[in-house]
C-alpha positions in Angstrom: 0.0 0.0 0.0 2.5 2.3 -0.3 1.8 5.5 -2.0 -1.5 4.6 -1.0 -3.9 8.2 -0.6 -6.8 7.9 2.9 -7.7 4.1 3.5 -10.4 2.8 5.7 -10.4 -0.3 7.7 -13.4 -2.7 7.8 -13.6 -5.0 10.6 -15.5 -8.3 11.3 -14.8 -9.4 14.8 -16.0 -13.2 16.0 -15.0 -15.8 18.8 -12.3 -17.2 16.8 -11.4 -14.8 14.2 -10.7 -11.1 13.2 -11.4 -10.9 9.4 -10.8 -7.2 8.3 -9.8 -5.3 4.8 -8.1 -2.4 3.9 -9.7 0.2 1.4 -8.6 3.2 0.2 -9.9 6.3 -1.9 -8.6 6.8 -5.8 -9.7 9.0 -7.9 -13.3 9.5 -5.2 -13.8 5.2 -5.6 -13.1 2.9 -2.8 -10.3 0.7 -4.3 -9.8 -2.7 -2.0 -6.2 -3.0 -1.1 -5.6 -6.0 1.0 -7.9 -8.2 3.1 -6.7 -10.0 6.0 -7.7 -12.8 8.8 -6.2 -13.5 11.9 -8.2 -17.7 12.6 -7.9 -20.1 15.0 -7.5 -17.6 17.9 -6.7 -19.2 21.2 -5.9 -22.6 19.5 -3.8 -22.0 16.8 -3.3 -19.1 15.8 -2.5 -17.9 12.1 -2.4 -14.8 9.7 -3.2 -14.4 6.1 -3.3 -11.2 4.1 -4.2 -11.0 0.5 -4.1 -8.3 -2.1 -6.9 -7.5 -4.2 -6.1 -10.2 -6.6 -6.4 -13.1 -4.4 -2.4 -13.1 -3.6 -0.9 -14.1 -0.5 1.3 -10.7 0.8 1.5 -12.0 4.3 1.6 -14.7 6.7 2.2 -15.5 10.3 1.4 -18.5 12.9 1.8 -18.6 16.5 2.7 -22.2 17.5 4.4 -21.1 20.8 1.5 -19.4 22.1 -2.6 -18.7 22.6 -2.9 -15.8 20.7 -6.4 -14.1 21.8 -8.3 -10.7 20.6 -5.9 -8.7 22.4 -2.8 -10.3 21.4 -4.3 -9.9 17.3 -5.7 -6.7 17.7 -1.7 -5.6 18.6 -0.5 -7.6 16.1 -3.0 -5.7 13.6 -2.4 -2.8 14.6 1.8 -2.9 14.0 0.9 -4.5 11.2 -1.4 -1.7 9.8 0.9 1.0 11.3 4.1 -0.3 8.3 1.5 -1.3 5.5 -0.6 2.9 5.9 3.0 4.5 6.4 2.1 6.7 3.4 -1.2 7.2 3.8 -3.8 8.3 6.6 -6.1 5.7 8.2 -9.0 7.9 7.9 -12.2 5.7 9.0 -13.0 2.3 10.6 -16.3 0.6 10.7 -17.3 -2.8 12.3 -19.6 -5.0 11.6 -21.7 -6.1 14.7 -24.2 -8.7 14.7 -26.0 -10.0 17.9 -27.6 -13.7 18.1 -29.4 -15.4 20.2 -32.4 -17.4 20.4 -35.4 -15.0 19.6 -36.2 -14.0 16.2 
């Protein structure tokens, strides 16, 4: 993402899994830039990022450890703070759904 103009972050937060994606503005469109997913949290642990293409950019596992929410939500943030070093995080949204047993 580098050169990268204002991005925005999309977060989808679960019991197991942070699945998030980067977006930023070109020309006044929203232009995905990389989605990512931190799984397996408190078992084992692992990180993907993809570009908009479907490549694989990044990757990281935690075998010597439980990583939980905290422990990903630090590791996203480092990881946002090297890939937005050009460009402004200017937004974040997150999706929030409730269950339960009524309809």
């Amino acid at each position: 993402m580098r050169g990268s103009s204002d991005a925005i972050l999309v977060l989808n937060a679960g019991s197991s899994s942070i699945k998030h994606a980067v977006f930023v503005d070109r020309a006044g469109e929203l232009t995905l830039v990389v989605r990512r997913e931190v799984e397996g949290l408190y078992t084992a642990p692992r990180f993907t990022a993809q570009d908009a293409s479907g490549s694989i950019v990044a990757q990281r596992s935690w075998h010597e450890r439980k990583l939980g929410h905290d422990g990903a939500v630090e590791f996203l943030i480092d990881f946002l703070k090297r890939r937005l070093a050009d460009g402004p995080l200017i937004g974040v949204g997150h999706r929030v759904v409730h269950g339960g047993l009524r309809s």
